[in-house]
Structures are given as C-alpha cells and as structure tokens.
C-alpha positions as CSV (number, residue, x, y, z in Angstrom):
1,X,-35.1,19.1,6.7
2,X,-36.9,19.2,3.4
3,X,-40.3,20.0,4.8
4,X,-39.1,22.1,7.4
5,X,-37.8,24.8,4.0
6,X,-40.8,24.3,2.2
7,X,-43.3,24.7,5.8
8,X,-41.8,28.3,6.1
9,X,-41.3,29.0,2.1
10,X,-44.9,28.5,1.7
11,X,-45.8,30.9,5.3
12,X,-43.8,33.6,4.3
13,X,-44.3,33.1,0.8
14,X,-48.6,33.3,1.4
15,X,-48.1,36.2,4.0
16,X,-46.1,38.4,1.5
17,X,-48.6,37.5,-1.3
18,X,-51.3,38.3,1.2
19,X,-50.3,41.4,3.0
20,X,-47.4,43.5,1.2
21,X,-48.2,46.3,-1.2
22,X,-48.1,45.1,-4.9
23,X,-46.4,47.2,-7.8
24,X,-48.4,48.5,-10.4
25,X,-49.9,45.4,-12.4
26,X,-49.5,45.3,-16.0
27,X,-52.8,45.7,-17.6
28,X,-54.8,42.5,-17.8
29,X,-53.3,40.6,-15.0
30,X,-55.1,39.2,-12.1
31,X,-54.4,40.8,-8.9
32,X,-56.5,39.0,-6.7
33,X,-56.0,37.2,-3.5
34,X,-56.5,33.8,-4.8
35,X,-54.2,34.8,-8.2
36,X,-51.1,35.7,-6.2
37,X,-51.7,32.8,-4.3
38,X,-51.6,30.7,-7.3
39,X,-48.8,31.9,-8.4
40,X,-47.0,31.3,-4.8
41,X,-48.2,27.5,-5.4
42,X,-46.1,27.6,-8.6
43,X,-43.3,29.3,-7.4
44,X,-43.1,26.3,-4.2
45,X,-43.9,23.8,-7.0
46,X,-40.1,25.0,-8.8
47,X,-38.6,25.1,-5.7
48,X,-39.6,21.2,-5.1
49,X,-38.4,20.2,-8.5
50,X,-34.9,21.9,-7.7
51,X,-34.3,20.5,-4.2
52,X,-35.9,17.1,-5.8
53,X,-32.4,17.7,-8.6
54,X,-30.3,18.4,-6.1
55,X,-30.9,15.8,-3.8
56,X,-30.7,13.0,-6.9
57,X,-27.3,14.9,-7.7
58,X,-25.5,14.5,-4.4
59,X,-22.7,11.2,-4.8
60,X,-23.7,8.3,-3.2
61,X,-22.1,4.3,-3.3
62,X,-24.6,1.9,-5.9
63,X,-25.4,-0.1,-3.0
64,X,-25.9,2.4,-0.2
65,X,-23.0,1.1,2.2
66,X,-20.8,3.3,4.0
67,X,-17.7,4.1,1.7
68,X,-15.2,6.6,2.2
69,X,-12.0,7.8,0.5
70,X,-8.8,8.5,2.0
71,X,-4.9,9.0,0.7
72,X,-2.0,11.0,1.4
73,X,-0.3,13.3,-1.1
74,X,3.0,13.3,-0.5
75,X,6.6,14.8,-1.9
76,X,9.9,13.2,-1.6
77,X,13.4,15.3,-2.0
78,X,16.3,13.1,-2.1
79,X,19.8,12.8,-2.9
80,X,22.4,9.6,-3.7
81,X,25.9,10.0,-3.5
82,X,26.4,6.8,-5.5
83,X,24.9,4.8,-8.4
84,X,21.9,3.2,-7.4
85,X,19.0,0.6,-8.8
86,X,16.1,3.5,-8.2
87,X,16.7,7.4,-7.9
88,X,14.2,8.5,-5.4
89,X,13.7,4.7,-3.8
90,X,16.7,2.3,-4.0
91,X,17.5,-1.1,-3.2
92,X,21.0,-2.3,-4.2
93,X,24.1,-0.1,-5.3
94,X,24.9,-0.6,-8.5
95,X,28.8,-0.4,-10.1
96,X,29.9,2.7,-11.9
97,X,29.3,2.9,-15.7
98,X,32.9,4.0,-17.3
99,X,30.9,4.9,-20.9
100,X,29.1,7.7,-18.4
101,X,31.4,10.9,-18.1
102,X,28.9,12.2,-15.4
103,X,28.9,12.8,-11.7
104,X,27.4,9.9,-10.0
105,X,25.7,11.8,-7.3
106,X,22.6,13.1,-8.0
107,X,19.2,14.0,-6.4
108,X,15.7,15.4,-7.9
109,X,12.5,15.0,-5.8
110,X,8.9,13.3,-6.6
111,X,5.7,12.8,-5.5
112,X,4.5,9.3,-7.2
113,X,4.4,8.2,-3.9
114,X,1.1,9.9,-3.3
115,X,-1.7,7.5,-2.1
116,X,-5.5,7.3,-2.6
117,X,-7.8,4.9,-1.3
118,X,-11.4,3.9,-0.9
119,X,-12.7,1.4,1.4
120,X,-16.4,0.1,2.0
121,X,-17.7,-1.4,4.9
122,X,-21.2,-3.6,5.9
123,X,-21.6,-4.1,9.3
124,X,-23.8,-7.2,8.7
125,X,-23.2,-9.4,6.4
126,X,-23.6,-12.8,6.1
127,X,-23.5,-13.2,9.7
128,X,-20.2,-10.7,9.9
129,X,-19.0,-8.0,8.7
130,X,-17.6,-7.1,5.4
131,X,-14.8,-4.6,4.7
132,X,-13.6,-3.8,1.5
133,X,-10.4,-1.3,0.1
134,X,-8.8,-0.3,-2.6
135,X,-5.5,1.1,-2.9
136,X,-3.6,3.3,-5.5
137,X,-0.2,4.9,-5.9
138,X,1.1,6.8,-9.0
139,X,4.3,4.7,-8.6
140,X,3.4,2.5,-11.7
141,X,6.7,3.6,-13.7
142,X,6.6,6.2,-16.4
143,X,6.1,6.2,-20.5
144,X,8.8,7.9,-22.5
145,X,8.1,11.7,-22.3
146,X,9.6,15.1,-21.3
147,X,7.4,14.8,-18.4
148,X,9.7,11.7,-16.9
149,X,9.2,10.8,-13.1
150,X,7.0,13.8,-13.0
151,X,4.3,12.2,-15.2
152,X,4.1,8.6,-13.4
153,X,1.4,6.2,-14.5
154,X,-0.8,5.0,-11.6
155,X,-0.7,1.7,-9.6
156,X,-2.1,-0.7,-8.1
157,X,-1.3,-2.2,-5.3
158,X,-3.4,-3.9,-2.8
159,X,-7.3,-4.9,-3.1
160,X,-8.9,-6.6,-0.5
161,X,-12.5,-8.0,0.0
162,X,-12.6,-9.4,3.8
163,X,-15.8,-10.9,5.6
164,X,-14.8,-11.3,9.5
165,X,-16.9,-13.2,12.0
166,X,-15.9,-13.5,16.1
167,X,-13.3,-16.4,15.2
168,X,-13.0,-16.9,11.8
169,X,-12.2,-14.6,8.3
170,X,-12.2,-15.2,4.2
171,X,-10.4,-12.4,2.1
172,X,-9.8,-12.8,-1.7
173,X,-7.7,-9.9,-3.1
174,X,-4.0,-8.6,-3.5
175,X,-2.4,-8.3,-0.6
176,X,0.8,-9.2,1.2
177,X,2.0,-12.6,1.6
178,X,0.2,-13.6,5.1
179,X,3.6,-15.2,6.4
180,X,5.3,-11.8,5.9
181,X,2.5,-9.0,6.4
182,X,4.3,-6.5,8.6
183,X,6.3,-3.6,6.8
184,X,8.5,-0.9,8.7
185,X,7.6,2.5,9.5
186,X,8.5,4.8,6.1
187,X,7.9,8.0,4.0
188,X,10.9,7.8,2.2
189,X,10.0,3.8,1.2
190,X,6.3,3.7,0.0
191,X,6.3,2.5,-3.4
192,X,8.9,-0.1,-2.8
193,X,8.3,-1.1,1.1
194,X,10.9,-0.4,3.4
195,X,14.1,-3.1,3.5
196,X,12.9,-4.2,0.0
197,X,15.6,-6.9,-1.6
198,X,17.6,-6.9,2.1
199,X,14.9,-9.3,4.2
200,X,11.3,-8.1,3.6
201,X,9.4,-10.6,2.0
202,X,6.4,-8.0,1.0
203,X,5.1,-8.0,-2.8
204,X,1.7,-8.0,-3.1
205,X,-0.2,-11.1,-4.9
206,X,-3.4,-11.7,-5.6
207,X,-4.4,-14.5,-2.9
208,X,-7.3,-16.1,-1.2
209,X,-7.1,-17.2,2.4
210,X,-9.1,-18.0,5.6
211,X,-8.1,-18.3,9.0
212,X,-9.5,-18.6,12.5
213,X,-8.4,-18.1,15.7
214,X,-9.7,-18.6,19.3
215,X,-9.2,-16.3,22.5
216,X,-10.1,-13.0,24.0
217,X,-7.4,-10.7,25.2
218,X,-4.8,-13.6,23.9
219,X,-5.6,-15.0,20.4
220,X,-4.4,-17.8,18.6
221,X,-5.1,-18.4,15.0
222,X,-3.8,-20.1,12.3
223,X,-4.0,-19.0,8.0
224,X,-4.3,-20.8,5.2
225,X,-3.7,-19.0,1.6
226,X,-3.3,-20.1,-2.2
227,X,-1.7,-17.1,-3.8
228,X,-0.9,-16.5,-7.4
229,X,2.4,-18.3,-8.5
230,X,4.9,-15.6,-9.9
231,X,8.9,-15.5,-10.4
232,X,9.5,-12.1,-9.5
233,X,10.5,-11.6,-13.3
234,X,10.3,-7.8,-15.4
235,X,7.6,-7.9,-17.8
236,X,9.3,-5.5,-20.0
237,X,9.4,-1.3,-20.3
238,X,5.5,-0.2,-21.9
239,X,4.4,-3.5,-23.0
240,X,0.4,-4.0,-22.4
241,X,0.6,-7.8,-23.3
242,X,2.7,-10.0,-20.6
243,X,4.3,-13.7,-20.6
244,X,4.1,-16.1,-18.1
245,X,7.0,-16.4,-15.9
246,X,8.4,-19.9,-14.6
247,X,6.0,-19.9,-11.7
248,X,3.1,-19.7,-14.0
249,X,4.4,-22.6,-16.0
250,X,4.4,-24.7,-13.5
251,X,0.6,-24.9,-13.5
252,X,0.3,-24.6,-9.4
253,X,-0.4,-21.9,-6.7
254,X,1.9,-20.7,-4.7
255,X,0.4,-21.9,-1.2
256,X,1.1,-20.3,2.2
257,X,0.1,-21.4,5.9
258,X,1.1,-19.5,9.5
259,X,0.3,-19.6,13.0
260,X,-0.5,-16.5,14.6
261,X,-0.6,-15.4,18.6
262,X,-1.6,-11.7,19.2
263,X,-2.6,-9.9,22.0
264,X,-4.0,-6.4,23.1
265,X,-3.9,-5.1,26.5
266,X,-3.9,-1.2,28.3
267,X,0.3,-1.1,28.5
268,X,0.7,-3.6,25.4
269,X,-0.1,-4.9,22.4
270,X,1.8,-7.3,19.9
271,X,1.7,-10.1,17.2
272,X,4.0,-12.9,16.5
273,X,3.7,-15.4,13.4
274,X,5.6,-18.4,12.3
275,X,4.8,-19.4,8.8
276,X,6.0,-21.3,5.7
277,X,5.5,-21.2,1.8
278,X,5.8,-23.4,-0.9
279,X,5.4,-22.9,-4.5
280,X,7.3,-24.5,-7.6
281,X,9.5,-23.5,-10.9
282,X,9.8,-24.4,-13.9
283,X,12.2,-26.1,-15.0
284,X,12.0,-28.1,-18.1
285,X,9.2,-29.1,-20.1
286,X,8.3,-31.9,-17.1
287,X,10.7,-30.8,-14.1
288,X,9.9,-28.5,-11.4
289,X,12.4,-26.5,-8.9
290,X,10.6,-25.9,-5.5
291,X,10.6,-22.5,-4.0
292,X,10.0,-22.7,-0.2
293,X,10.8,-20.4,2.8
294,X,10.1,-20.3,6.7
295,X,9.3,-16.3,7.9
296,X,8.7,-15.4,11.4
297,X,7.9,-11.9,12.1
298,X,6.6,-10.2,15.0
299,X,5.6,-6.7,16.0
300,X,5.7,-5.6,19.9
301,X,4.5,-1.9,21.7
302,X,5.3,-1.4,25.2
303,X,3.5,1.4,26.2
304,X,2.4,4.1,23.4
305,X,5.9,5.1,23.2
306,X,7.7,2.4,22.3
307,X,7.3,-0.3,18.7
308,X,9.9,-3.2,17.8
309,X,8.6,-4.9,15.0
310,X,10.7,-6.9,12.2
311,X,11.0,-10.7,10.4
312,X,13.4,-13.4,9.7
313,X,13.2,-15.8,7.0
314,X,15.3,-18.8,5.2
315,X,14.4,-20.6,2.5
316,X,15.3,-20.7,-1.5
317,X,13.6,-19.4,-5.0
318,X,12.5,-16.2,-3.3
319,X,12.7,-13.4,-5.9
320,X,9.0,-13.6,-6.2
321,X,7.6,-12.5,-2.6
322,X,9.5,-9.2,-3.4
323,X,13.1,-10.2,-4.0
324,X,14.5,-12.9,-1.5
325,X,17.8,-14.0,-2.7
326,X,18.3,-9.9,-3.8
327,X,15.8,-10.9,-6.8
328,X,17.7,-14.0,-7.6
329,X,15.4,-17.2,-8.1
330,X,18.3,-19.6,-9.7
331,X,22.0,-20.3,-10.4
332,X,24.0,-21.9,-12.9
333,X,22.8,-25.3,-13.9
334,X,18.8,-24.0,-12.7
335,X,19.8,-24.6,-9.1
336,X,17.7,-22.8,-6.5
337,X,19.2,-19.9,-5.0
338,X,19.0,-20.0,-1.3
339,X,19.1,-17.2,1.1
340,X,18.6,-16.4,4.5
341,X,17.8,-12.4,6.0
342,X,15.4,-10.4,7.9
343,X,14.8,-7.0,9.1
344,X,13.9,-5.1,12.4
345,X,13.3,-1.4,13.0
346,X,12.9,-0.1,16.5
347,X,10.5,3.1,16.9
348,X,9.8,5.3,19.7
349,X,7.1,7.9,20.0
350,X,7.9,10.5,22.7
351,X,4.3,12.5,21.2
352,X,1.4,11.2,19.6
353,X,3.0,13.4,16.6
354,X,6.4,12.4,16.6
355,X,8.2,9.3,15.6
356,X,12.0,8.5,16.1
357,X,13.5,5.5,14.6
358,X,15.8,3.2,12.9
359,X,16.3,-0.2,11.4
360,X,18.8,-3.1,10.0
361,X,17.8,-5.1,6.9
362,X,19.8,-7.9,5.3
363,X,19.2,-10.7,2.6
364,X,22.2,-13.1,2.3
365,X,21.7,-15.8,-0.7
366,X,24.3,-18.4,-0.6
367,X,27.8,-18.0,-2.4
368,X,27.7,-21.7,-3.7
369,X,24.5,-21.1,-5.4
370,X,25.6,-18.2,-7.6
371,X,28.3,-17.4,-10.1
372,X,30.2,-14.9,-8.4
373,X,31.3,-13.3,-11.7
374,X,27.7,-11.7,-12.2
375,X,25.8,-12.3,-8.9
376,X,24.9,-10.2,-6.3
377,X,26.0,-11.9,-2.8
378,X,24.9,-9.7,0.1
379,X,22.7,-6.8,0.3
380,X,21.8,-4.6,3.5
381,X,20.9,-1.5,4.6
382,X,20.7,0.7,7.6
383,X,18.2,3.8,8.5
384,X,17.4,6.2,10.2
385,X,14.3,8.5,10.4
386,X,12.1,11.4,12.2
387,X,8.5,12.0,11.5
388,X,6.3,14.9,12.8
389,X,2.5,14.5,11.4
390,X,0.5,17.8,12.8
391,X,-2.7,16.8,11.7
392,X,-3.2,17.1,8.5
393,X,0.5,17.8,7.3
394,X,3.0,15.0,7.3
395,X,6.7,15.6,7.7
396,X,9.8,13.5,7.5
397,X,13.6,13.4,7.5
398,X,15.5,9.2,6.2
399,X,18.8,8.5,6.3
400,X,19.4,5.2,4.6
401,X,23.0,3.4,3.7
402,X,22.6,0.6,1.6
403,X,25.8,-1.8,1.1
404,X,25.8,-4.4,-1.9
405,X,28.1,-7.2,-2.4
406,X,29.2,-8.3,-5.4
407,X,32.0,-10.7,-6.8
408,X,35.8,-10.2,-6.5
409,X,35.9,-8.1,-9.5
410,X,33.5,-5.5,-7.8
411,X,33.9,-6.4,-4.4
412,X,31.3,-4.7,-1.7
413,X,29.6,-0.7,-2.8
414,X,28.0,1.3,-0.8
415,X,25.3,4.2,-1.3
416,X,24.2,6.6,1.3
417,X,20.4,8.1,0.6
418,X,18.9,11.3,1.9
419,X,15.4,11.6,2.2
420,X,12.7,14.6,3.3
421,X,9.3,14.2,2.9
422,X,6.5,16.6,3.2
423,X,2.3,16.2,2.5
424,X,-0.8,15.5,4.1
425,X,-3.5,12.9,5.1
426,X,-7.1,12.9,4.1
C-alpha cells in the first residue's frame, strides 16, 4: 500500500513540477526543469521518513503473535433490605448491629465490576497451540478515601498459559479449581461468582495441571492439578506484606484430580466431571488436619434455548476453594468443619439476545462441628434474573434472597437483593 502512495506522489508530484505555471521566483533561485524536480525528490524523500515514523508508531505485541483485548464495562444499581456481608454483592446476612441507630436498608450502585482482558494466541507451537489471557476487574477492595467504592483498586483474577494438542493439554496459571470450573450465568455476581459461600467451590489459585482425553464427538479425559495451598483466611485491610495461612504451613500443595466426559453435537452439547481434592492444615507444630472434598458438576444445552448447569460437593476444610463450610475451615478443639452443598441454575434463551433464568445454592456444614454460639450453620440463596445483550450494550434485571442460619440466639435471617445492570462488551 506503501508504494502504491508514493508510485502516484511521485507522478503527480513530477507532472505538476513539469507542466503547471510557476509563481514568480524569488531572485536567485533555480527554476529549471531539473531544479523543481529536485526539489519533488526531496519533498517524496519527507514523505518516506513520515510514513517510515508512522508505521514504527503503530502498537504491536513484542513477539508478533495475534493478541487482542477485550472487557465489559459494566454498572450495577442495587438495593438490600437487610444487613448484609457485601453491599452491592452479598453472601450471608448478617445480624443487626443495636450500637447502629440507622435504617438497615440501603442501596448505592457501582461499577467495579467492570472487566478487561487480553489474551494471546500461537496457532503452532510446540506441536499445538498456545493460548494465553489475562483477566482484570477493579473489584480489588478500596483504600480509605472520600472516593469509597467509587475509587476501587484493580484485581486480579485469573491468568492462564495453556498449550493444547489433539488429546492432551498443560496450563500453569490462576484459575479455577478444575473439579469445580463451571460458574452460573450473572451480572449482578461478577466479582464474587454467583452462589459464592452457598455450594460453589470457585476461588481462583494459582495451579498447574495436565490432562488428556480421548474421543471425537464423545470425549473422555481425566485432570491432574497441584494448586497453591491456601485457608481461605483475610490478609488484613491495606496491608502490602501477607502471612502465611495454615495451608501454607503445612509445606504441601493442595492437589486435585477429575474425570471428565463432554460432548458436542447439532441439538446438544454438555460436560459432566466427578472429581476430588486433597490438601492439608496446620495444626500444631508437627500435626496436620486434612482438607478433602468430592465435586461433581455438570453443564447440559438441549437445543440453543435451553442450559442446566450446576455442582454438588461433600467434603471438610473447605473455606479455601471459595468458602465451603460458609468460610469455616475448623471448630472447637481444631476439628475439621465438614459440609455438604451445591448449586444449580436453569437458563433458557427464547433469542440469541435474551436470557431467562434462575437458580438454588446451598452450603450446609455440620452442626456437630461448630459452636453454635458463634457459627454460621446453613446458608442459601435463591435467584432470579433477565438479561437482554443488543450487541454492544448489556442489560440485566437479579433478584436474589439469601437466608443464613445461625445459633439459637439468632436463629435463621434473611436478605432480599435487587440488582440492574447496564454496560457493554468490547
């Protein structure tokens, strides 16, 4: 394209120097034929130099792979009629606070939920394919200003490095546990996934796994994955330097294996995975506690208008695959907490566009593990939502009632959540 601009610069350029009347010269200048061709020559050799910068200015990747950047910006406006763990996304309903002469109802909106992310892809590599992405939300918290939710810090939250081949894959990144990878349809629940702390098992660790599988239109394949060990415990508000937890004491990885059947034909596609995880706690200086679970999950479209998806797990020590047990790891005397829950949302899509649905999430620790004076015994939550996305925009209307349990003295609460969303994709 190039030398097609500088073929007809330098024709039209010659024939005006050649042919159209000149203005008056100043005295002393050369008004030949072969001058005013010169100075065309220099003229076409600035022109070069600037198309030259330009080129070398436009943004390219280092490596000259394909990469491309995509996100959604998105605003949440919601409202609680109760007092709840998270304004704009929560988990558990908490119990008044008498030292608070305030209504508990309240509702504000956000829009740290926005997403931006950048992925890179080589179609051949190392006998594969490699695909790379990186993914950011602003939903990192927020430092102590005027500014509040409005000024969130960004986050991250997944990174993944994946080189595919026909049967077989090796990813190293943060990601989602592999025996819990499926999350339910959301714009009210980004920053914290959808059923969060009432049956998703979905915080994302940094991992390494491989896998293979074997099959055309009906694969099977099983996973293997070390993941970092982590208790699901705060860090603290603002502090840059962190502690290790009791799953970092215990000096092992968290370690994580599934088997996988999926499928993909005209009328139907779908996935189902039975997995199990084992990782360990500190105890005391030389005893452990063991944290272990057994997920299944699935995910099932009949048609294009129709999506069940959902998981059930049981298992104990949870709290740190995103709050199993309702974020409670161990009881009095250091005795595992165990829990059972799951989750399942139902979806149907009348229009490529449109999206009606609902869902059910519970986590249920056990009573005989807790202390029933401070612990939290049941958690679940109900939803409902619509979604309309008119390419670009994205629109969206949640309904979510969230019921917590706690001892006699508080008995069961319950919250409802109102959610609309509004943003686009790009």
């Amino acid at each position: 394209m190039n030398s097609r601009i500088l073929f007809f610069t330098t024709f039209f350029a010659g024939s005006l120097a050649a042919q159209q009347p000149q203005p008056t010269s100043p005295p002393g200048q050369d008004t030949s034929l072969a001058a005013r061709l010169e100075r065309a020559e220099r003229l076409l050799q600035l022109l070069r130099e600037q198309v030259n910068q330009q080129a070398a200015a436009r943004v390219e990747p280092r490596s000259g792979n394909h990469v491309e950047v995509s996100g959604l910006v998105l605003v949440n406006g919601f409202f609680n009629n109760a007092r709840v763990n998270n304004s704009d996304v929560p988990q558990i309903v908490l119990p008044p606070d008498a030292t608070v002469n305030l209504p508990t109802s309240h509702g504000g909106a956000t829009a740290r939920q926005s997403q931006v992310a950048l992925t890179a892809t080589v179609p051949e590599f190392a006998g594969g394919a490699f695909h790379g992405e990186l993914d950011l939300d602003f939903f990192g918290g927020q430092q102590p200003s005027p500014g509040g939710r409005t000024w969130p810090l960004v986050r991250l939250r997944r990174v993944r490095a994946e080189i595919e081949w026909p049967h077989g894959w090796v990813m190293f990144g943060q990601e989602a546990p592999p025996i819990a990878e499926i999350n339910p349809s959301s714009l009210a629940q980004i920053g914290l996934v959808g059923f969060a702390r009432s049956g998703n098992l979905w915080l994302w660790l940094p991992q390494v796994r491989a896998g293979a599988e074997v099959g055309s239109t009906v694969k099977i394949g099983v996973e293997g994955s070390a993941l970092a060990p982590t208790a699901g415990d705060p860090q603290g508000v603002g502090l840059l330097f962190t502690q290790p937890d009791r799953a970092e004491r215990s000096r092992r990885p968290h370690l994580e294996g599934r088997l996988r059947i999926r499928w993909d034909e005209p009328e139907s596609s779908g996935e189902i995975s039975l997995g199990g995880h084992y990782g360990w706690l500190a105890k005391g200086v030389d005893t452990l506690v063991v944290s272990r679970a057994v997920v299944a999950s699935a995910r099932f479209t009949a048609t294009q208008y129709l999506e069940l998806q959902g998981e059930v797990f049981t298992g104990q020590a949870l709290a740190g695959l995103g709050g199993g047990g309702i974020g409670q790891n161990l009881g009095p005397g250091i005795v595992p907490v165990r829990s059972r829950g799951g989750w399942a949302q139902l979806n149907l899509r009348p229009h490529p566009a449109i999206e009606v649905g609902g869902g059910y999430g519970l986590d249920d620790p056990d009573d005989a593990d807790l202390d029933p004076a401070t612990a939290l015994l049941r958690n679940l939550s109900w939803e409902g939502h619509v979604q309309w996305r008119p390419a670009p925009l994205v629109l969206g209307v949640e309904f979510r009632r969230i019921e917590t349990t706690y001892g006699p003295a508080v008995g069961a609460l319950f919250a409802h959540h109102v959610n609309a969303a509004a943003g686009f994709e790009f």
